[in-house]
N, C-alpha and C positions, 0 to 999 in steps of 0.2 A: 409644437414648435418643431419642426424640420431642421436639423441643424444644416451647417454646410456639408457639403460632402469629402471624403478624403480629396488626397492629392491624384488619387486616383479614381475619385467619382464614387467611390463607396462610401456606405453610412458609416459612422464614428459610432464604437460601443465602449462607454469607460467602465472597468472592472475594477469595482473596490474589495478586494478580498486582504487581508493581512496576512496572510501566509502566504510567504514567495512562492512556494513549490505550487501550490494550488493557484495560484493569479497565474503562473509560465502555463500551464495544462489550460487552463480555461482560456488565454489569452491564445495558445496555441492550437486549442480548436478553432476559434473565431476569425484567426485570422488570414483563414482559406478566402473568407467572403465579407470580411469587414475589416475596417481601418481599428487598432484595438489601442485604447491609453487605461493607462492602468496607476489605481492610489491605493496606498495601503491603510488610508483609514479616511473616515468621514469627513472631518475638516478640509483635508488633499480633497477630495470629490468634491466639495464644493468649492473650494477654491479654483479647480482644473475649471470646471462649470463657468466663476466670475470674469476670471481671464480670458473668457471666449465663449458666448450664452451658446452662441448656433455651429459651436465646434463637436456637441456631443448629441449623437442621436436616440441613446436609449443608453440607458444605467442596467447592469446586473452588479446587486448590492449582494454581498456575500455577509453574513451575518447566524451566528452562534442564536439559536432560540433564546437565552438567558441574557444574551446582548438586546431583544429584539422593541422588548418592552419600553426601557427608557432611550431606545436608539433615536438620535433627534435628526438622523443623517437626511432621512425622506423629508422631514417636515423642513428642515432646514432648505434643502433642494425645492419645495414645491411653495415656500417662503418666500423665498428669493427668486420667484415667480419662473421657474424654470419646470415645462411642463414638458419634457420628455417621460417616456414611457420607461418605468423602473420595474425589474424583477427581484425578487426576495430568494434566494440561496439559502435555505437555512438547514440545520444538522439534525433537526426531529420536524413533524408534520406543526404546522401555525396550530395556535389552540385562541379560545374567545375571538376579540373583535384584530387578530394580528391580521385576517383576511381583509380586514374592511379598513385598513389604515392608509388607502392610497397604494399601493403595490397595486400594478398591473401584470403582474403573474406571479407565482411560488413555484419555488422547485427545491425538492428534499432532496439532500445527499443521501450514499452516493449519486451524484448526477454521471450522466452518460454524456458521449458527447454529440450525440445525436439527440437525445432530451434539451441540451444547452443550444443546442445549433436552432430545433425546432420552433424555441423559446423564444430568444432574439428576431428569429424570423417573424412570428408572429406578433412581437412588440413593436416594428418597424411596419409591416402589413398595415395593422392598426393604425399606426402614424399614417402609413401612406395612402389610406381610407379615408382618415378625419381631413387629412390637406386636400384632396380629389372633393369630399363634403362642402369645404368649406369654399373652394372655388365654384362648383357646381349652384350653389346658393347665391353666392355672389354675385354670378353670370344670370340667375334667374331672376334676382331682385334687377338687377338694370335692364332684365329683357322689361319686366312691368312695369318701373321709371317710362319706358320710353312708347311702352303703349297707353299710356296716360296722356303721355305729351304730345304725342302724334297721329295723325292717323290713321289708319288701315293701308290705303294706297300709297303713302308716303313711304310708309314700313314695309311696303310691296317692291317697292323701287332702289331700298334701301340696302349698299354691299355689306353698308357697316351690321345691317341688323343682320340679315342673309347670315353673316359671319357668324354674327352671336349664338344666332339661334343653331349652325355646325357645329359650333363648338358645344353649346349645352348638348347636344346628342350624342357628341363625344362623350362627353365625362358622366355621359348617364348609362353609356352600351362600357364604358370603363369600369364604372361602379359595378355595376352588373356581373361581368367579371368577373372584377373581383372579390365580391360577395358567393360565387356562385363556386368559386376554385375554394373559398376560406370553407363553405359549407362542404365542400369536398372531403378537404383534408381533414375537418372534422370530424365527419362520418366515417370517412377511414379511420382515425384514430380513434373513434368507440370502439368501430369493430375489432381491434385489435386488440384493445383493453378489454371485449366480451370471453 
C-alpha cells in the first residue's frame, strides 16, 4: 500500500521507539528525505496507522529483543490490513523464527545513521517495486482482455491500444531499472561487508 505522500511529496516513515532521545536521533536522520511521525509505543502506531491507512509509508519498529516475542505491534498493524513495509530495530541480533514474523528488515543497535537511512530507502524501493509490479500486470491483463475481443487490424488502428501497449514498455524499461540499480547497491554492499 503506497500511502499518500507528505505535504511536500515525500514518503511518510512512523517511528515507534519509546525512548525520546532515540525517536529525536532516528527522526532527525530521516528527516533529511522523509516526512517523519513518530509514537512511543504500539497501540499510538496503530492507532496513527487507523486515523489515516495511506498517511504512513513504512514503519521502523524499535523494539528491545525481550519485548520482541510477545510484541503484538506487527501482527496487530498487518491485522488491521495495513501492509506497509515495517523494519525491526532491535538491541541484540533476532534469534529462531523473530526473522520470519513479517519484518521486512532488521537492524541491531547501535544503528548508524547511514544503516537507518539505507534501511528505509530500501523498504520504500520495495514498495515502489511492488506498486510499478502491480500496474505493470494490470496494464498486461487488459492488453490480453482486448486481444481477445478484437482484432489484429482494429488493435493496429487503435491510439487507445498504441498507448497501452507505450505504457507497458514504460513500466518494463522502469522495472528494469530498478532491479538492475537495487542489484547494484547490493553488490556493493557485499563488497563492503567482504
Amino acid at each position: 500500500m503506497a500511502g499518500e505522500q507528505g505535504n511536500d511529496g515525500r514518503p511518510t516513515v512512523l517511528v515507534v521507539e519509546d525512548d525520546p532521545a532515540t525517536a529525536d536521533r532516528y527522526s532527525g536522520w530521516l528527516a533529511g528525505r522523509y516526512d517523519v511521525r513518530t509514537a512511543e509505543e504500539g497501540e499510538a502506531a496503530v492507532e496513527t496507522l487507523r486515523e489515516d491507512p495511506d498517511a504512513i509509508d513504512a514503519v521502523l519498529l524499535c523494539r528491545r529483543m525481550s519485548a520482541v516475542a510477545d510484541d503484538l505491534v506487527l501482527v496487530s498493524i498487518r491485522d488491521a490490513g495495513f501492509d506497509c513495509p515495517v523494519a525491526l530495530v532491535t538491541d541484540r541480533q533476532p534469534e529462531g523464527d523473530v526473522v520470519d514474523r513479517g519484518f521486512d528488515d532488521y537492524l541491531t543497535e547501535p544503528v548508524s545513521e547511514s544503516v537507518l537511512l539505507r534501511s528505509v530507502d530500501s523498504l520504500l524501493a520495495v514498495e515502489g517495486r511492488e506498486a510499478l509490479r502491480r500496474e505493470l500486470s494490470a496494464k498486461r491483463v487488459r492488453r490480453n482482455v482486448l486481444r481477445l475481443e478484437h482484432s489484429e487490424e482494429a488493435l493496429a488502428s487503435s491510439d487507445t491500444f498504441a498507448r497501452l501497449e507505450r505504457d507497458i514498455e514504460r513500466l518494463e524499461r522502469r522495472l528494469s531499472l530498478h532491479r538492475e540499480r537495487l542489484e547494484a547497491r547490493n553488490a556493493g554492499e557485499s563488497a563492503v561487508g567482504t
